[in-house]
Short mmCIF file of the C-alpha atoms (twelve columns), coordinates in Angstrom:
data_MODEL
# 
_entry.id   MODEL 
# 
loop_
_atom_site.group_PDB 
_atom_site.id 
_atom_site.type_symbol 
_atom_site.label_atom_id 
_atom_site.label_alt_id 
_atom_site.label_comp_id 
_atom_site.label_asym_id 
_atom_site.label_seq_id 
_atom_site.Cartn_x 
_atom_site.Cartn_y 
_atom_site.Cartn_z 
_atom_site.pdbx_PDB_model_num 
ATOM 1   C CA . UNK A 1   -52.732 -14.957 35.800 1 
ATOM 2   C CA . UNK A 2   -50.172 -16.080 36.914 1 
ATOM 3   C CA . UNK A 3   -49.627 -13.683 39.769 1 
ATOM 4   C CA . UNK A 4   -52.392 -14.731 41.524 1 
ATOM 5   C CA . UNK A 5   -51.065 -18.166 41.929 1 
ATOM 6   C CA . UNK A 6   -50.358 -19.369 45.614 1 
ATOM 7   C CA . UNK A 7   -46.600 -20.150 45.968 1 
ATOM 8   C CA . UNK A 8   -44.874 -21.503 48.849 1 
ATOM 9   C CA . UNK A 9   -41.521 -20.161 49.808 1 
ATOM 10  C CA . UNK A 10  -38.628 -22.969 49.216 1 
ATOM 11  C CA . UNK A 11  -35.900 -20.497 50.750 1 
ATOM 12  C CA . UNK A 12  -35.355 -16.401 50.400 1 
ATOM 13  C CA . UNK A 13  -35.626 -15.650 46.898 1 
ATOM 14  C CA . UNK A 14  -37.288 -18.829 45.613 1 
ATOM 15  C CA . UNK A 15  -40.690 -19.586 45.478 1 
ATOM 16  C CA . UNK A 16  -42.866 -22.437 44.127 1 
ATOM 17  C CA . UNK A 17  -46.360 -22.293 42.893 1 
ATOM 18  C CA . UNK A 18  -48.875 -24.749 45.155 1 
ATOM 19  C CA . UNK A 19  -49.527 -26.306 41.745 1 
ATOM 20  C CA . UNK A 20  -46.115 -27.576 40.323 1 
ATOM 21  C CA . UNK A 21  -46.672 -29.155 44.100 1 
ATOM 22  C CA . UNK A 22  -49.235 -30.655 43.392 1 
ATOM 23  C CA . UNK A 23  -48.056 -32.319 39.814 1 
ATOM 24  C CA . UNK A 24  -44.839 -34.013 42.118 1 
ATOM 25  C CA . UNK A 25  -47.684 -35.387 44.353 1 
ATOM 26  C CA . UNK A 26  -50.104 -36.374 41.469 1 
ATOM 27  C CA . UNK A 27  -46.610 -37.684 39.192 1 
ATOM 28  C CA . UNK A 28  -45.613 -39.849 42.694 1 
ATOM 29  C CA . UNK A 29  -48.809 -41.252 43.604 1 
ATOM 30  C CA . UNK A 30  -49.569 -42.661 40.032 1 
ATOM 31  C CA . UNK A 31  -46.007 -44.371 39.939 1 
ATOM 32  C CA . UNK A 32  -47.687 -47.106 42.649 1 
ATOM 33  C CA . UNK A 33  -48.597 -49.953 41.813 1 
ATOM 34  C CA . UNK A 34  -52.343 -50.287 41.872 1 
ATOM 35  C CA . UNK A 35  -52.688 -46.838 41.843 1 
ATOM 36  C CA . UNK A 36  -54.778 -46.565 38.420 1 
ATOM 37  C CA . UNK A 37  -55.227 -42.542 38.462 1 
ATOM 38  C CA . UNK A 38  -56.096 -39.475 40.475 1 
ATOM 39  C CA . UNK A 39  -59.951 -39.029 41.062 1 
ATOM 40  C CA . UNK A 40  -60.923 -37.209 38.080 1 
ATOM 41  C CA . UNK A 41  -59.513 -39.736 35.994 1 
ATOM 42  C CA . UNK A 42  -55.914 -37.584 35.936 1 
ATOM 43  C CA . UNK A 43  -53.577 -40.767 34.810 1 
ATOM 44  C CA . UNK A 44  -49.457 -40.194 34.884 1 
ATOM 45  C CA . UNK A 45  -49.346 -38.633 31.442 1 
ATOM 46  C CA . UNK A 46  -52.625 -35.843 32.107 1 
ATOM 47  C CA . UNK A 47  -50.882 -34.786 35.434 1 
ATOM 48  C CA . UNK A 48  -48.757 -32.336 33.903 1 
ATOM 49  C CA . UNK A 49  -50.689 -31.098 31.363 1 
ATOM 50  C CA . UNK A 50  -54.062 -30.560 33.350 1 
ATOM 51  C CA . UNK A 51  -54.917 -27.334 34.571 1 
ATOM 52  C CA . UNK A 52  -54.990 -26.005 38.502 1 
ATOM 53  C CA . UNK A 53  -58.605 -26.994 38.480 1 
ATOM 54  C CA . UNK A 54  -58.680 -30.472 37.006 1 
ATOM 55  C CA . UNK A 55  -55.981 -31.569 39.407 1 
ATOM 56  C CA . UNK A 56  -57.331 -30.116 42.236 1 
ATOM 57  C CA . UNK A 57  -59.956 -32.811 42.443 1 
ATOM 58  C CA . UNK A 58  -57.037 -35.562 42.991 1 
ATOM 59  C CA . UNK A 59  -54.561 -33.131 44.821 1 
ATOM 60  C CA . UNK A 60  -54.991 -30.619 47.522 1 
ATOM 61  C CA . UNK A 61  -51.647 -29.065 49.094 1 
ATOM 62  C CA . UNK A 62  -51.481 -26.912 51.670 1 
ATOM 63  C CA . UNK A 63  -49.098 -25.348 54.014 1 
ATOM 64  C CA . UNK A 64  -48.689 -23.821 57.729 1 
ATOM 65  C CA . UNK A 65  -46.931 -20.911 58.847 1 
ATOM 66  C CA . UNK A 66  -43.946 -22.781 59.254 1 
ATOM 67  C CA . UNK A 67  -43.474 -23.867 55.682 1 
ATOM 68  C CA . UNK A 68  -44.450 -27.458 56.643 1 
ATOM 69  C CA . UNK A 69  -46.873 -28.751 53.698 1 
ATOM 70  C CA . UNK A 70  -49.935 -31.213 53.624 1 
ATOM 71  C CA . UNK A 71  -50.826 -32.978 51.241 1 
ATOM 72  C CA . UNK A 72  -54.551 -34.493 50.423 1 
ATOM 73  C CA . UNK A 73  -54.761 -37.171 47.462 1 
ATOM 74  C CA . UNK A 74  -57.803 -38.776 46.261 1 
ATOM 75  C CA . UNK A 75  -57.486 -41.734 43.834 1 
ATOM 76  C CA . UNK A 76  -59.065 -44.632 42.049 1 
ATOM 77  C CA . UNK A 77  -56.665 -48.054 42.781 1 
ATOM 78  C CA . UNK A 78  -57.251 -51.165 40.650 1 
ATOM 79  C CA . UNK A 79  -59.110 -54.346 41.970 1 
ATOM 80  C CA . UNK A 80  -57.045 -56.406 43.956 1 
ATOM 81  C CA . UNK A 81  -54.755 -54.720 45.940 1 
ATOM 82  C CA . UNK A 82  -54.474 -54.226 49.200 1 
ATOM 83  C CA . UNK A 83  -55.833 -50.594 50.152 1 
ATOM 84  C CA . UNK A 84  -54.227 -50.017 53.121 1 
ATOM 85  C CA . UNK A 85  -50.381 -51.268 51.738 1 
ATOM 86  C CA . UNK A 86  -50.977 -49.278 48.521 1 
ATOM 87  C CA . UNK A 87  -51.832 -46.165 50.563 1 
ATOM 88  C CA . UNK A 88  -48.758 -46.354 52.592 1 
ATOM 89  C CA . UNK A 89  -46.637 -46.711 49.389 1 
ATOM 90  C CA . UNK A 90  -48.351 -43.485 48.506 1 
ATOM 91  C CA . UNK A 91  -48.043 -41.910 51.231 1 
ATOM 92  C CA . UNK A 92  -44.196 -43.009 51.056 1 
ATOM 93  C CA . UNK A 93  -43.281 -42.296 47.303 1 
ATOM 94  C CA . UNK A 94  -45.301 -38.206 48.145 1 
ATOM 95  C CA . UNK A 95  -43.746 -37.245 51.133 1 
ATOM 96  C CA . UNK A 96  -40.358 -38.544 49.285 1 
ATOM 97  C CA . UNK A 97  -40.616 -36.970 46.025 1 
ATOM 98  C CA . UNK A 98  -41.967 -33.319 47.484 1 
ATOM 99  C CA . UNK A 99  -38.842 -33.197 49.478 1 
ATOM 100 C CA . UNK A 100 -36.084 -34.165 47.576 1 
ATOM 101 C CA . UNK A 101 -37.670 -32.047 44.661 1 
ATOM 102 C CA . UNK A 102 -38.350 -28.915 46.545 1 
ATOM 103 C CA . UNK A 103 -36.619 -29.192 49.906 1 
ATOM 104 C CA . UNK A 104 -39.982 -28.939 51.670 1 
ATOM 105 C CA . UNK A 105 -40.785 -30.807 55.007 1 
ATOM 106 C CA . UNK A 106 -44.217 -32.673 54.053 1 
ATOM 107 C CA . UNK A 107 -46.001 -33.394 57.348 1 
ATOM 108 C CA . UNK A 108 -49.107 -35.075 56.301 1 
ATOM 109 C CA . UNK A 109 -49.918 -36.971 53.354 1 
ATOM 110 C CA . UNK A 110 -54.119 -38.007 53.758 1 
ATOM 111 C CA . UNK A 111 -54.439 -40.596 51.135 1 
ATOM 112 C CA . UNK A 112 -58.748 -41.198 50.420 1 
ATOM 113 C CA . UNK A 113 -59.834 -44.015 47.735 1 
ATOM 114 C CA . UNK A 114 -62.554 -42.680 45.296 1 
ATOM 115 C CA . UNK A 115 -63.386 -45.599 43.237 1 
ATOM 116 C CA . UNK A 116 -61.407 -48.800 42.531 1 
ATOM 117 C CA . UNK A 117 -61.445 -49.745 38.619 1 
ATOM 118 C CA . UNK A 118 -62.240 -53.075 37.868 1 
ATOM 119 C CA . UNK A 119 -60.164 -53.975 34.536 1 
ATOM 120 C CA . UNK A 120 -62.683 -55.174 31.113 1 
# 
């Protein structure tokens, strides 16, 4: 139901679920290059359309009693980029999108690689 979603508060009156969240941090961390999908396999066009549970194995968010939010992303990169440059992108192109989109002060984005794809 959708009452028992978790929302975070944008400002008096307006609230966001933790999972439309999560799709601008899953929608921004697949727009990388090398970024191939979420773990789970959750590529650009899935994001949206996968359910709480699906996307919670490539996006976790979370936030503190201040309103501040965390982010943790899991994803499989392509072979051949650099891990650490790709990451910062990520962590980058996140932190970006939650806040312009929502207002929100991101204060962590924890980027961890679950597989790299190695193309056919």
């Amino acid at each position: 139901m959708a009452e028992d979603r978790k929302t975070i508060v944008i400002k008096e009156g307006v609230n966001v679920a933790e999972e439309v969240v999560a799709i601008i941090a899953g929608l921004a961390a697949t727009e990388v290059d090398g970024v191939n999908s979420l773990a789970g396999n959750l590529t650009n066009e899935l994001i949206s359309k996968a359910g709480a549970t699906r996307l919670a194995k490539g996006v976790v968010i979370g936030a503190d009693a201040a309103g501040d939010i965390t982010v943790k992303v899991a994803l499989n990169l392509d072979y051949g980029y650099e891990i650490p440059a790709v990451s910062s992108q990520v962590q980058e192109k996140v932190s970006s999108a939650i806040e312009n989109m929502t207002g929100l002060k991101v204060k962590s984005v924890d980027v961890r690689i679950a597989t790299v794809s190695v193309a056919n």
